[in-house]
N, C-alpha and C positions, 0 to 999 in steps of 0.2 A: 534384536536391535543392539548396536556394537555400546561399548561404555563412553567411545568419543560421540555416537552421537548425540546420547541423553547427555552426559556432560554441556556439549558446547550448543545444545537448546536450552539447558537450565542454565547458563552463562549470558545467552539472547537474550530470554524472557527478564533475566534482572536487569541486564542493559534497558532493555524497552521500556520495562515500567518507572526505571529510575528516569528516561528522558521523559515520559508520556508526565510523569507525577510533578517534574520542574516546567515545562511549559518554558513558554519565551523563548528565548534565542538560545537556551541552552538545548530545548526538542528543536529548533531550529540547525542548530549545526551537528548534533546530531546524525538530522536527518539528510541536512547538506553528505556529512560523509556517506551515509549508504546513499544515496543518489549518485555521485562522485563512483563509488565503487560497480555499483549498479549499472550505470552507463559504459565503465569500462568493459563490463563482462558482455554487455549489448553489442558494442560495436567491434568487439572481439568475435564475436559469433556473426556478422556482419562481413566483417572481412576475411570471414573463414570461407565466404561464398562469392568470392570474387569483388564485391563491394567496397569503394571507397568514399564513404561517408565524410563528413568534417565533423570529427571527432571532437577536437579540442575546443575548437568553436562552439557545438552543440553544448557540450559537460559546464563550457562557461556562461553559458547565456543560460542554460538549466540554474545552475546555484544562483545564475545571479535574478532567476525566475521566484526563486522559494526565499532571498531575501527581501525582494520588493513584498511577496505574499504575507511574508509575517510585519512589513510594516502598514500595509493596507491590500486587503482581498483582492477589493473592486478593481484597483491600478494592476494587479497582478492580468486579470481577464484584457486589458488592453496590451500591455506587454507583450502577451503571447503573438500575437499578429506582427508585432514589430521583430521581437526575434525569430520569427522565422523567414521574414523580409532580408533580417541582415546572415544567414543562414545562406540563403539562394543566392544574396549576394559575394559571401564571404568565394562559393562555389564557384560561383560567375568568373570572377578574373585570379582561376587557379591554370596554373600552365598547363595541365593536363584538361584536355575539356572533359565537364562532368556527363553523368551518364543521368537517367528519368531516375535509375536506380538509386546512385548517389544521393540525389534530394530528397526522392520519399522516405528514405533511411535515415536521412538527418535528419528531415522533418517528423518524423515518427517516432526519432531519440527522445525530440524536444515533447513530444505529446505523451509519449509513454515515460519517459524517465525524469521529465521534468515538472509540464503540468498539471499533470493527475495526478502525482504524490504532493504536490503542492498545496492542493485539499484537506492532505494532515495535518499542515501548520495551520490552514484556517479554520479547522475542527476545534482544534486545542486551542487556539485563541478565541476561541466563545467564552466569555466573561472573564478571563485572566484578568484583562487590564482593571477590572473596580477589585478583585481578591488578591492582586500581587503585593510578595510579601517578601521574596529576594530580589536582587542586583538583577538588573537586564531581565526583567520582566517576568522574573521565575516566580514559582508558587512553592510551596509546603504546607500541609495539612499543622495546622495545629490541635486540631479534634479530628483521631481518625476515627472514632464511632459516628462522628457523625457526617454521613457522607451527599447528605441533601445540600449540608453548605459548602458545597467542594464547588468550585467554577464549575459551569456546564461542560466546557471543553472538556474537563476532565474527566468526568462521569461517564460520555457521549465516549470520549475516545476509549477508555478505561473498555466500553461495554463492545465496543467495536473489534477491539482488538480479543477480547474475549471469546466474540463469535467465532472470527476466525482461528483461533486456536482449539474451538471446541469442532469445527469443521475438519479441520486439517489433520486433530488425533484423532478424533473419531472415524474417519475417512482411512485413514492411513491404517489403524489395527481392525477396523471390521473389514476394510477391503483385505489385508493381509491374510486373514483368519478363516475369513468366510465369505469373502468375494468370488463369485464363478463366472459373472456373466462380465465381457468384459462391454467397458462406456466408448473407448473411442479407439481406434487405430493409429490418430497422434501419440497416444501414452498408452500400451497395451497392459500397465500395470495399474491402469483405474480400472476401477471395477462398476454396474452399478450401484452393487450394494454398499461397497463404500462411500460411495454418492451419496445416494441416500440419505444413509444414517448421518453422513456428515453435515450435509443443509437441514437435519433434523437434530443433531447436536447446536448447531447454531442458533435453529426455531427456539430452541429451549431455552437457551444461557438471552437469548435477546426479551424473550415473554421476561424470566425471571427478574432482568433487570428494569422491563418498564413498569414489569408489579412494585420492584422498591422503588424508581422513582416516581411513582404516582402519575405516571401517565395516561390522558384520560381514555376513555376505553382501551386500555393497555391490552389484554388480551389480542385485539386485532391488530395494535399500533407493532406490537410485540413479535406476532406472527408474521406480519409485514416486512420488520426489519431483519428480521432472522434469517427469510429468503431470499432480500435484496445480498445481506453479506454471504448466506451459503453460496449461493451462485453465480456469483460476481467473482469470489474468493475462488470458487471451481473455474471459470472460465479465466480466471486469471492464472492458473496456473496449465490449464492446458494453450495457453496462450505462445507461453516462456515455452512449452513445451516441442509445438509446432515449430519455433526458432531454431530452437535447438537439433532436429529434428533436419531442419533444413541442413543447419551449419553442419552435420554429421558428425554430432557429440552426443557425450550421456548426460554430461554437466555443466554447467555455465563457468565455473571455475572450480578451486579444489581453496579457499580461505578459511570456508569453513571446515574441519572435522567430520566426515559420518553425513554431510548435508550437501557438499557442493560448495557454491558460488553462492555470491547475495544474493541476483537473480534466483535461485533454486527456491531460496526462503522467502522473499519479499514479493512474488510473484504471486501471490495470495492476495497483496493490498492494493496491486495498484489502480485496480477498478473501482475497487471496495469504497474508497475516500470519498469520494466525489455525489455519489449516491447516499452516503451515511450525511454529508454535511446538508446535503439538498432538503433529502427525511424530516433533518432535523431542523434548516433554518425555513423551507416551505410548508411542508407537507402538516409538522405537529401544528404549526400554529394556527392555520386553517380550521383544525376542528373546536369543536365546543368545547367550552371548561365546564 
């Protein structure tokens, strides 16, 4: 592994945790800019395949998707229908007539780079609003031993993110090392063993977490969530993959150092959110205390 790569992952992981740890609109814009950056690398690979998408239109009505999100969820779920109305229409009376391809691509932008990462913001907005403690809705721990009274968002996301990082190294040095069999002919350098080991790094760091926060039958809740992000996180990156794959690249871009594109990195989360907030605003509360 090169020294820009580790460098400009231990440069990510501090950017994330400093936005994941403020909350509000400062994880909000943020996350607007990797969306912003993300959709460019998308519809760059898009029109790598003859596609002409509405690029600008989609990237605008995306951000302007993840601001309504973080000022109310529920209004977010209505939105989406309307921009993709004004999407088809933006297409509709372009001089050039658009193609079936054009739409599904822009409307795909909007689903994939808009609102399913959108889920993040209303991850992390579980309980801020009663714990906020900076400007524009931010948080700071003021007891970091004690992380029961941390907002839920923050915990929830904190542990989310976790998985996926325990999938994605785990994945990436045991497929390297000792991967033989390979998983898919999209990405001929997954392996299953890194598979694997990877949704079973996730199983682990997810059990461990719902043991500290006292999750009721955590063992199961634990195991549960571990597999939703291992293989959400897996299928989200052979995802990007497949794209890529199409557009006849190696990488989604070169911004990062040793990693690629946003998309190469971020392509891990964008399923992952959606399933983590559901877990945790349907599914725990259903069971017994």
């Amino acid at each position: 592994m090169s020294w820009s790569r580790i460098l400009s992952g231990i440069v990510a992981i501090v950017l994330a945790l400093g936005m994941i740890f403020l909350g509000g609109w400062y994880f909000t814009l943020c996350f607007g800019i990797i969306i912003y950056l993300g959709l460019l690398e998308y519809f760059q690979l898009a029109r790598a395949t003859g596609i002409a998408p509405a690029g600008k239109t989609t990237i605008a009505v995306s951000i302007g998707l993840l601001i309504i999100a973080t000022v109310s969820s529920t209004l977010a779920d209505a939105v989406l229908p309307v921009a993709g109305t004004f999407i088809c229409f933006y297409l509709l009376f372009q001089p050039k007539l658009a193609t079936i391809a054009d739409i599904s691509t822009s409307i795909l932008g909007l689903f994939y780079g808009g609102y399913l990462p959108s889920y993040w913001v209303r991850l992390r907005s579980l309980g801020q609003a009663e714990c906020s403690n900076l400007p524009l809705g931010g948080y700071w721990p003021e007891h970091w031993t004690n992380i029961k009274d941390w907002p839920q968002g923050l915990t929830i996301t904190l542990l989310a993110f976790g998985c996926i990082w325990a999938a994605d190294i785990g994945a990436y040095f045991i497929g390297k090392f000792f991967g033989k069999t390979s998983l898919s002919h999209i990405s001929p350098k997954k392996t299953v063993e890194g598979a694997v080991f990877g949704v079973s790094a996730s199983v682990a760091v997810a059990v461990a977490g719902a043991w500290y926060l006292n999750w009721h039958l955590w063992p199961i809740t634990g195991v549960a969530l571990g597999l939703l992000i291992g293989i959400a996180s897996l299928l989200g990156d052979l995802t990007e993959s497949m794209m890529k794959r199409d557009a006849g690249v190696k990488d989604s871009g070169q911004l990062i150092p040793g990693h690629g594109g946003i998309l190469d990195r971020a392509d891990s989360y964008v399923f992952t959110a959606p399933l983590v907030y559901y877990f945790v605003t349907l599914l725990l509360p259903l069971l017994p205390k």
